[in-house]
C-alpha positions in Angstrom: 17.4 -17.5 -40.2 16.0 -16.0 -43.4 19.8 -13.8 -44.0 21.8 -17.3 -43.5 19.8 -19.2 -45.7 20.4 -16.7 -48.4 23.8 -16.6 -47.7 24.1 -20.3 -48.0 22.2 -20.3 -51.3 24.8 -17.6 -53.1 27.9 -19.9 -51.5 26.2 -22.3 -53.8 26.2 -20.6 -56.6 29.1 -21.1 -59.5 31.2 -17.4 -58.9 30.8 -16.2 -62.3 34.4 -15.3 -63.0 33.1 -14.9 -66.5 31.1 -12.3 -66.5 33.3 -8.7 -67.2 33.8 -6.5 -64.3 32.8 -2.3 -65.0 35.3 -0.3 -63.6 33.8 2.5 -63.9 30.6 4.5 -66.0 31.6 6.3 -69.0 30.9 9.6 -66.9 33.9 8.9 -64.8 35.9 8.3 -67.4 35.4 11.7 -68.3 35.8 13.5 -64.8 39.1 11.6 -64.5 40.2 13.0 -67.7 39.2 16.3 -67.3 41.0 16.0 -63.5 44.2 15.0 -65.9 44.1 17.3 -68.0 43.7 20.5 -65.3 46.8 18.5 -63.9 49.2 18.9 -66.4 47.8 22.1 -67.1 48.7 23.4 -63.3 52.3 22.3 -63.8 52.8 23.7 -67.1 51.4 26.8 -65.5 53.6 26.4 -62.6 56.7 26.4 -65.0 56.1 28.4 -67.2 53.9 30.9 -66.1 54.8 34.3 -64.7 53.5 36.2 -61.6 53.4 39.8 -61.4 55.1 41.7 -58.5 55.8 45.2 -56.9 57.2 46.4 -54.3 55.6 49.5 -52.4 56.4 52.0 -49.9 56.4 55.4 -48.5 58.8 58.3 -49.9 58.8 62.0 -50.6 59.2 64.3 -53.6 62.9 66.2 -53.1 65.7 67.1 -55.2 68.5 64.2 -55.6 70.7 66.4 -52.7 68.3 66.4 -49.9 67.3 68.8 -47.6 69.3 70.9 -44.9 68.0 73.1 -42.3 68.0 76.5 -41.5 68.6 77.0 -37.8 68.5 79.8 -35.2 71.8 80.6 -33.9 70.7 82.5 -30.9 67.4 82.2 -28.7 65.1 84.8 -28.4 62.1 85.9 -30.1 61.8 86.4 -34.2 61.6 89.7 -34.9 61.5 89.2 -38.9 61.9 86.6 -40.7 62.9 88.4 -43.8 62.2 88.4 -47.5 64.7 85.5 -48.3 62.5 83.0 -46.0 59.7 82.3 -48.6 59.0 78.7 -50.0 60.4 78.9 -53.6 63.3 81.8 -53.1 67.2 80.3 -53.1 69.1 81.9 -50.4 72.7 81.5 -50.5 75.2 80.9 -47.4 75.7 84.3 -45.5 72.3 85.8 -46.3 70.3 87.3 -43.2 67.4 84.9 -43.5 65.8 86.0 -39.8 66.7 88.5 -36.8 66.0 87.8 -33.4 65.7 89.7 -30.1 67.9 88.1 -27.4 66.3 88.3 -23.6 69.3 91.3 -23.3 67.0 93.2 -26.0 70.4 92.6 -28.9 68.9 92.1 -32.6 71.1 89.4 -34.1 71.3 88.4 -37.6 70.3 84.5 -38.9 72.3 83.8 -41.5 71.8 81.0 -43.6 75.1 78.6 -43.2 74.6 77.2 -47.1 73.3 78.1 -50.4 70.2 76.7 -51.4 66.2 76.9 -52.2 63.2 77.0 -49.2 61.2 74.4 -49.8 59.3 75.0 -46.3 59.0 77.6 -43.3 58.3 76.3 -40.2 58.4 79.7 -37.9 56.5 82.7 -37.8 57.4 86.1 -36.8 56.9 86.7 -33.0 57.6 83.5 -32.2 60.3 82.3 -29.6 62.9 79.9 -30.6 66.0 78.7 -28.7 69.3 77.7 -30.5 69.5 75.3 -33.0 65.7 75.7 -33.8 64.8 74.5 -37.3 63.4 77.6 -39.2 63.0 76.2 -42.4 63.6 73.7 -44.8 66.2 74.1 -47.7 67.5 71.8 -50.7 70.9 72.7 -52.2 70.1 73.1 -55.9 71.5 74.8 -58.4 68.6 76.3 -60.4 64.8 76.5 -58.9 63.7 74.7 -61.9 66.3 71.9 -60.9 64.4 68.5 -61.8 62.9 66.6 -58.7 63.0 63.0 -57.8 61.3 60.8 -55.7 62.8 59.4 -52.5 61.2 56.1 -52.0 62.1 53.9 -48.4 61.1 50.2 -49.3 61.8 47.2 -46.9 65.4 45.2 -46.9 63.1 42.1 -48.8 61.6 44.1 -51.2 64.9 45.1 -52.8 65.9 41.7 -54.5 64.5 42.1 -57.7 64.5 46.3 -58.4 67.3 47.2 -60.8 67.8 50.7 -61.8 65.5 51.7 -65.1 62.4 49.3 -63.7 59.3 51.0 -63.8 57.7 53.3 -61.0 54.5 54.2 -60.4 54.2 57.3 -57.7 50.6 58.2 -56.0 51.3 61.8 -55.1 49.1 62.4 -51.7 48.6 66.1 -53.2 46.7 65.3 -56.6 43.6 62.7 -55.9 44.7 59.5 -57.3 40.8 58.8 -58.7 41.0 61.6 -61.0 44.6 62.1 -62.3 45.9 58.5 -61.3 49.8 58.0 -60.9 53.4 59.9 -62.0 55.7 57.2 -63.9 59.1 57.4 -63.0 62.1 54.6 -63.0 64.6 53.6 -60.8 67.8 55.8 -60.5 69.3 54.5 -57.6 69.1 52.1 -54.7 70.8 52.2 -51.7 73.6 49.7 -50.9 71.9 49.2 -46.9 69.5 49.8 -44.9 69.3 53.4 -43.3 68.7 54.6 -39.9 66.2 57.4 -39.1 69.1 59.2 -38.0 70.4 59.1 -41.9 66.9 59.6 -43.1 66.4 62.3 -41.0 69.8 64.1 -42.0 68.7 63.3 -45.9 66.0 64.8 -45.0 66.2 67.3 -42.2 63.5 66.3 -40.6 62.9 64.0 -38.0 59.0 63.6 -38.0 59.6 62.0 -41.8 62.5 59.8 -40.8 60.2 58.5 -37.9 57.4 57.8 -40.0 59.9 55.7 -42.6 61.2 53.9 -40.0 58.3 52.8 -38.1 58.0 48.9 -39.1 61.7 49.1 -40.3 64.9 50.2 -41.3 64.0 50.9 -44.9 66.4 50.9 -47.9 66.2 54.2 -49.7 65.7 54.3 -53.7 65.4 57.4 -55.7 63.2 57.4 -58.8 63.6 59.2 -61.9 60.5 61.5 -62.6 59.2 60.9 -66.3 58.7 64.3 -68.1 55.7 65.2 -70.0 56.3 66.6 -73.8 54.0 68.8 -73.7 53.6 71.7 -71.3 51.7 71.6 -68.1 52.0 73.1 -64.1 53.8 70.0 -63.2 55.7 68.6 -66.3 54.8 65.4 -65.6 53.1 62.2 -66.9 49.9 61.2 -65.4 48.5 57.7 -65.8 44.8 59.0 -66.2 46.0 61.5 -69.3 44.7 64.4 -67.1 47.1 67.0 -65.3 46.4 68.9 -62.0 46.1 72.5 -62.6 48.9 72.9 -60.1 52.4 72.5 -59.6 53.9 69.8 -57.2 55.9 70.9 -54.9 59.3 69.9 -53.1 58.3 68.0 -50.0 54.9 66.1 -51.5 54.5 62.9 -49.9 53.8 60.1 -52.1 53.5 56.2 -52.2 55.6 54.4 -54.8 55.1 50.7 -56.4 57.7 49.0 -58.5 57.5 46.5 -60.5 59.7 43.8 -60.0 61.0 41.0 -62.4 58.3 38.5 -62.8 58.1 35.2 -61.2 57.5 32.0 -62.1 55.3 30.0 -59.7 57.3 27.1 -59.3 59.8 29.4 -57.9 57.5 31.2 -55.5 56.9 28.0 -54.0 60.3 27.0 -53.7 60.9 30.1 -51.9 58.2 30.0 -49.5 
């Protein structure tokens, strides 16, 4: 009874239009304001701000020609593999590059079917092949000092954006990335589509590579541009980190290359997505 007999007394009462109404303290005046403020900010960001990208993906070091193999063209077991099968020494098409002992007890001659540089061996002497075996790895240059470039495999959606002369960045798996950093290159080329891993393993000549690049997907090839050091060193290279390794780097290095793409503003990231 005591609640409706207070409620009756305040009906009573005149309803004081009067009297100002507070809105809100002086302290939320400010918060709002500051909320305002971080606003506009955000959009202006959002226009014109910028977002940095890359695109990154697996890739060897080669010359811009690719690799070929040299096969066996008989089985049997290697009885030499000769003085021209050493990583580094360019054999040309014709050379005897291997003989082998046929199960008739015949020595044939393996002749290399094109002129090129070993980049890898992958046979031993005393060990039995059958035809078509894969006894090494060349790379048709036309000088051993011939330049190498990096053949990068990105995915299809990480292509729109990279132009040819865009900055590269290589980790080379050979040369610990903590102490000499990255290689700088730029973009040479970029493939038109997307390659099989029976092109990749043709570029290549090897089909362990061409699986490992085509794992998630068919990838789009681009070959980078190595940037060449002024000053003397083993690899002729430039090295984020300013030091060099004390070794060259060879044909066939894998390495992991980031691009950097044109940069975004946010607005259109979110347009996109």
């Amino acid at each position: 009874m005591q609640y409706r007999r207070n409620a009756l007394a305040r009906l009573e009462q005149p309803e004081e239009l009067d009297v100002p109404v507070r809105y809100a303290r002086s302290g939320g005046w400010l918060a709002l304001g500051a909320l305002a403020v971080t606003l506009l900010a955000g959009v202006g960001w959002a226009f014109a701000g910028t977002l940095a990208r890359t695109a990154t993906g697996p890739g060897i070091l080669t010359h811009a020609h690719g690799s070929f193999a040299l096969t066996s063209t008989t089985a049997g077991q290697l009885a030499s593999t000769g003085d021209n099968l050493v990583v580094g020494r360019t054999v040309s098409a014709g050379d005897v590059v291997a003989q082998v002992v046929t199960p008739d007890q015949d020595l044939v001659d393996v002749r290399a079917a094109a002129s090129g540089m070993v980049t890898s061996v992958a046979v031993r002497k005393g060990q039995v092949v059958t035809t078509d075996t894969s006894l090494a790895i060349a790379e048709p240059v036309s000088a051993a000092d011939e330049p190498l470039v990096a053949a990068l495999y990105l995915p299809p959606g990480d292509i729109e954006g990279i132009a040819v002369g865009q900055q590269v960045n290589l980790t080379v798996a050979i040369a610990a990335p903590p102490k000499y950093g990255h290689v700088r290159g730029t973009v040479a080329s970029i493939g038109k589509a997307p390659e099989s891993r029976a092109q990749i393993a043709a570029f290549l000549a090897d089909e362990d590579l061409a699986e490992r690049f085509t794992r998630t997907t068919q990838p789009v090839q681009v070959l980078v541009k190595l940037t060449h050091a002024k000053s003397r060193g083993r690899t002729g290279l430039v090295w984020s980190n300013g030091a060099k390794p004390p070794f060259r780097i060879p044909s066939r290095s894998l390495v992991t290359g980031s691009v950097h793409l044109a940069d975004l503003h946010p607005v259109d990231w979110f347009r996109s997505n």
